[in-house]
C-alpha positions as CSV (number, residue, x, y, z in Angstrom):
1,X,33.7,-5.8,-37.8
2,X,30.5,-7.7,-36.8
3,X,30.3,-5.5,-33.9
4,X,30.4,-2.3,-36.4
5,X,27.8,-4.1,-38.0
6,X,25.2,-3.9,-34.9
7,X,26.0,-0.4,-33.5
8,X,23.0,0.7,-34.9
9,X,20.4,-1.9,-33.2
10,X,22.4,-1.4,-30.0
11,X,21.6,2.4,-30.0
12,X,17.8,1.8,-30.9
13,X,17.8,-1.0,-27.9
14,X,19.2,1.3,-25.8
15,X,17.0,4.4,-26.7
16,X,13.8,2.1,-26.4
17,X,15.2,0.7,-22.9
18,X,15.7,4.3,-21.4
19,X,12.4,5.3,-22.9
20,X,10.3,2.2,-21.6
21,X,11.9,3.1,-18.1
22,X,11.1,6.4,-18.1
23,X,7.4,5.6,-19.3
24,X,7.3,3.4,-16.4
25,X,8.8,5.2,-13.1
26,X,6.4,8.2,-14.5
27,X,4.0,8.8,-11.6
28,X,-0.3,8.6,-11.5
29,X,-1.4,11.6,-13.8
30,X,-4.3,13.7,-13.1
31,X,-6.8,14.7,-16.4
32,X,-9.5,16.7,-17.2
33,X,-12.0,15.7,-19.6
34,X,-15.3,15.6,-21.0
35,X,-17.9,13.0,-21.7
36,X,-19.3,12.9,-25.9
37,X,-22.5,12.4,-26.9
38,X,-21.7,8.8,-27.5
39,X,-21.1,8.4,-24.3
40,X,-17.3,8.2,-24.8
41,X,-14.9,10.1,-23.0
42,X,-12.1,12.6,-24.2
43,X,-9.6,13.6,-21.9
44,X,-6.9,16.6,-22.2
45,X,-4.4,14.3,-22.4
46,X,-5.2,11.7,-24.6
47,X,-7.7,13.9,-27.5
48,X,-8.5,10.1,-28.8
49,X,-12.5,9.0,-27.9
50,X,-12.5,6.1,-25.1
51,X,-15.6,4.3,-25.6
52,X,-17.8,3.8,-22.5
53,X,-17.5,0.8,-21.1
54,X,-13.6,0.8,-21.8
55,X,-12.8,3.4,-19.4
56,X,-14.0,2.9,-15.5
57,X,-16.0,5.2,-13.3
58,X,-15.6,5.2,-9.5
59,X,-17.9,3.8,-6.9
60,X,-20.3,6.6,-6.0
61,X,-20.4,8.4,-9.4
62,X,-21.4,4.8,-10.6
63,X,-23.9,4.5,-7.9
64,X,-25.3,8.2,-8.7
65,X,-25.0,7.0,-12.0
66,X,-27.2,4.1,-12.3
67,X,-29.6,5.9,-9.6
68,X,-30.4,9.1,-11.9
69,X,-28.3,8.8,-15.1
70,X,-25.5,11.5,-13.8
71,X,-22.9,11.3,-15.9
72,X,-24.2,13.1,-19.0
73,X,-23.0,14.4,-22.6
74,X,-20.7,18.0,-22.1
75,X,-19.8,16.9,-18.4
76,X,-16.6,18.0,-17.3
77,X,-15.3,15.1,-15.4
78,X,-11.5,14.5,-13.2
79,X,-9.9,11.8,-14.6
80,X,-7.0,9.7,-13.0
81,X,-5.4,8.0,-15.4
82,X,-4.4,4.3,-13.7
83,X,-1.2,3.0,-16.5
84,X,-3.3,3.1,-19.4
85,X,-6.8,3.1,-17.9
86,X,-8.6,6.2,-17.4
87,X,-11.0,6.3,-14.4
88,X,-13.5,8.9,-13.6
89,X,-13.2,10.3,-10.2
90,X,-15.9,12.5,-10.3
91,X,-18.2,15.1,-12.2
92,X,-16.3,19.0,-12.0
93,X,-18.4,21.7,-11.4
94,X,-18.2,25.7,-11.8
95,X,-17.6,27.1,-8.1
């Protein structure tokens, strides 16, 4: 009877497991998004505001950055998203 008693935690415990393994074996994700006027960044993925300085930039956009401010408000940017940490690759232009 004590085992009827837990049947219910041991299918949540279960569920969570498969779920946290499945969250976990899923592979880098690409993103598209766009930087805010804040400065923060909004990806397609995740419509929630990252503030700057929480999200990272890569090597040469930061160096273009600090050189002539690049990275601007209403840029389309690539986004690799790193677990939970996005990380700008680079600006997208039209072709």
């Amino acid at each position: 009877m004590a085992f009827d008693k837990n049947t219910g935690v041991n299918k949540l415990a279960n569920v969570l497991c498969q779920r946290m393994r499945k969250e976990s074996s899923s592979p880098l994700a690409l993103d598209f998004g766009e930087i805010q006027k804040n400065g923060s960044l909004v990806t397609n993925t995740f419509p929630v505001p990252v503030k700057k300085g929480d999200y990272s930039i890569c090597r040469q956009l930061a160096a273009k950055e600090e050189e002539s401010g690049r990275l601007r408000p209403g840029d389309r940017v690539l986004v690799a998203w790193v677990q939970n940490d996005a990380v700008v690759i680079d600006i997208v232009a039209d072709a």
